[in-house]
LONUSE-284645 format. One record per residue (C-alpha): x, y, z. Coordinates in steps of 0.001 Angstrom, whole numbers, plus 500000, padded with zeros to 6 digits. Each point is the difference from the previous one (the first is absolute). Layout:
XYZ ...
//
This chain:
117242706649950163 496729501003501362 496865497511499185 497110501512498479 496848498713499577 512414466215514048 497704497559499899 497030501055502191 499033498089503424 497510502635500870 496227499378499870 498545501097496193 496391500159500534 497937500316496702 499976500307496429 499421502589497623 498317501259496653 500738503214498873 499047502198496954 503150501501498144 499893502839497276 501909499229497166 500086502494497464 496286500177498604 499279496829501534 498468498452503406 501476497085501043 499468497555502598 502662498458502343 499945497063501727 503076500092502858 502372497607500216 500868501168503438 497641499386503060 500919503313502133 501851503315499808 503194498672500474 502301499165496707 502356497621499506 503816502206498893 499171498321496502 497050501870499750 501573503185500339 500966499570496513 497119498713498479 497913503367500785 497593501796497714 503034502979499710 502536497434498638 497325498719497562 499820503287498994 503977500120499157 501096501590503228 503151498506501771 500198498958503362 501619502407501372 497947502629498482 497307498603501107 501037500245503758 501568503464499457 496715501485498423 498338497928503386 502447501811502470 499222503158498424 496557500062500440 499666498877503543 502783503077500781 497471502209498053 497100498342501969 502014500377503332 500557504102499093 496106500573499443 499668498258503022 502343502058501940 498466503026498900 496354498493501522 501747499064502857 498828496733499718 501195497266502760 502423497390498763 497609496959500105 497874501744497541 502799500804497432 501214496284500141 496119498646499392 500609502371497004 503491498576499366 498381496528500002 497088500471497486 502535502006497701 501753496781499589 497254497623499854 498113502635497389 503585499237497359 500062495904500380 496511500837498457 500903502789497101 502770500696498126 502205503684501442 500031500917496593 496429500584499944 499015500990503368 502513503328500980 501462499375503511 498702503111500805 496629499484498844 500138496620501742 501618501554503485 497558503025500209 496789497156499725 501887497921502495 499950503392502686 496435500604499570 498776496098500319 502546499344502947 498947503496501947 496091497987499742 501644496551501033 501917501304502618 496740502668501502 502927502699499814 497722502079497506 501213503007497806 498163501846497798 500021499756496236 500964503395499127 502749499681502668 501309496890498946 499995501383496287 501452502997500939 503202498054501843 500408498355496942 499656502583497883 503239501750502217 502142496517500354 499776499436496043 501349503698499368 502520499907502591 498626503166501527 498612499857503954 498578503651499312 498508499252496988 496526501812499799 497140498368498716 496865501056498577 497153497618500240 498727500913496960 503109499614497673 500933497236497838 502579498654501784 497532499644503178 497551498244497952 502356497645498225 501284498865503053 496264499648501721 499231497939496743 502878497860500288 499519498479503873 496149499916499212 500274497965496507 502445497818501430 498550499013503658 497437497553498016 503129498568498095 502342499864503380 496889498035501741 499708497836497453 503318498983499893 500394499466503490 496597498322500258 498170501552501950 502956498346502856 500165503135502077 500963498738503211 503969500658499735 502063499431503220 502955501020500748 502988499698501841 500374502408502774 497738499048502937 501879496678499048 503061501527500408 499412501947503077 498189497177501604 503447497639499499 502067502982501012 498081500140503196 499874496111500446 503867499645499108 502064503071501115 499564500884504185 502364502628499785 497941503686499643 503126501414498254 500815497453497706 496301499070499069 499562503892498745 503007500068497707 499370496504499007 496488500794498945 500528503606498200 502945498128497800 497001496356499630 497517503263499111 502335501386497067 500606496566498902 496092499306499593 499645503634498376 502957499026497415 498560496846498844 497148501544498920 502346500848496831 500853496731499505 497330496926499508 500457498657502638 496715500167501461 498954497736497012 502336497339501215 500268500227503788 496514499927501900 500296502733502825 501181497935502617 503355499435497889 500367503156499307 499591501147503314 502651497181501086 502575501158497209 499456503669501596 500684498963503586 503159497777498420 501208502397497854 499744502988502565 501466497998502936 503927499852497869 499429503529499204 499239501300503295 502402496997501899 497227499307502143 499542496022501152 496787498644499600 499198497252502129 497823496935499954 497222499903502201 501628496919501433 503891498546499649 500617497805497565 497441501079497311 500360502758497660 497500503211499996 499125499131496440 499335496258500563 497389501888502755 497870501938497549 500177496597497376 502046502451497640 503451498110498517 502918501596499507 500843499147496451 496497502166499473 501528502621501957 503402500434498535 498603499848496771 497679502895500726 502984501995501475 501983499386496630 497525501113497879 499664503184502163 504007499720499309 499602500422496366 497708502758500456 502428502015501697 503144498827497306 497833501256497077 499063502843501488 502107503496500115 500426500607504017 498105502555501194 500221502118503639 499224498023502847 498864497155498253 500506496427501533 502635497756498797 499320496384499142 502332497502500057 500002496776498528 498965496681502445 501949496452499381 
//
């Protein structure tokens, strides 16, 4: 139906205090956590489930807004970095408000137009509104006149909710992510030119999958990245080797590998609850 209008190791680096809207009222609230990174218990203490929605909703609503997100951005022809700096704030923005009150769409459209600043891959306004305006009707061909409602309700939308999105992210703007990571330990890992490009276009879906997921608000980048590389290496068959014998790549880049199978199994329950789709990448469970 079309849309109209573990246990962390990992460095945690500073607290913070946030301003919530709750109902008619402005709230202030202190963080127990000390980074972006959630403990799995968290997961079900967000604002959504407050609200009364399930976990499971919850992550399903989440999946389905970074897919939206990832559609507008196809359609600006935006590079993959940018889309998963996007990804990234999307997620952050809901440990902060409650789904049911913030639309994913609303939410994913914002997270485009701040990202495309972030990331200096600029699009214009009325472009970016535009995309939206044909991803939410399920119509590429859709025409739009800058002048009609629908325009303007979407322009009103990503403008009214940039000051909310910055505010819940705190002003924290500098996102990394994984794939100079990943293409850096690709390079540093696999000598072979053959295997290294099919291990790093399977390690590149991988990163561009998790974006779905929350992953990036339990992994820092260099995990992720890891899991990727990992997960990509028994799907493509391809050996990767430690820089020297007797030492593991992993143990290398200070990564372990009860962080990375974990990330490849929650990637695995991505691809279980989801229906298979053309040429998408299979995940299979780690032990």
């Amino acid at each position: 139906m079309a849309y109209s209008a573990s246990q962390s190791n990992y460095p945690s680096p500073r607290s913070d205090v946030v301003r919530e809207n709750s109902g008619s009222d402005i709230v202030w609230v202190q963080q127990r956590h000390t980074s972006w990174l959630f403990q799995p218990d968290e997961f079900k203490q967000t604002p959504s489930s407050r609200d009364g929605i399930p976990f499971s909703n919850e992550m399903m609503m989440r999946s389905k807004g970074v897919s939206f997100l990832a559609l507008v951005g196809m359609h600006l022809q935006l590079p993959q970095p940018t889309l998963y700096v996007a990804a990234t704030m999307f997620h952050r923005f809901y440990m902060r408000f409650s789904i049911k009150r913030h639309h994913y769409y609303d939410i994913g459209a914002t997270c485009i137009f701040l990202s495309t600043k972030v990331e200096e891959t600029n699009r214009k306004l009325k472009d970016i509104v535009v995309a939206c305006c044909r991803v939410a009707q399920k119509n590429d061909k859709l025409e739009i006149d800058q002048q009609s409602k629908e325009y303007w309700r979407w322009r009103d939308i990503i403008l009214f909710n940039e000051e909310l999105l910055l505010e819940a992210l705190c002003f924290d703007l500098a996102i990394e992510n994984p794939y100079n990571i990943l293409i850096h330990d690709t390079r540093k890992f696999v000598k072979d030119d053959k295997d290294r490009i099919a291990l790093t276009k399977s390690a590149w879906a991988f990163v561009n999958d998790s974006a779905r997921t929350t992953l990036c608000l339990r992994y820092p980048p260099r995990v992720l990245a890891a899991a990727a590389l990992y997960c990509a290496s028994t799907i493509c068959h391809v050996t990767v080797l430690p820089v020297e014998y007797g030492r593991m790549w992993w143990d290398e880049i200070d990564v372990t590998i009860g962080d990375i199978k974990a990330a490849c199994n929650i990637m695995a329950d991505l691809y279980e609850s989801s229906p298979s789709r053309a040429g998408e990448q299979k995940y299979a469970r780690q032990h």
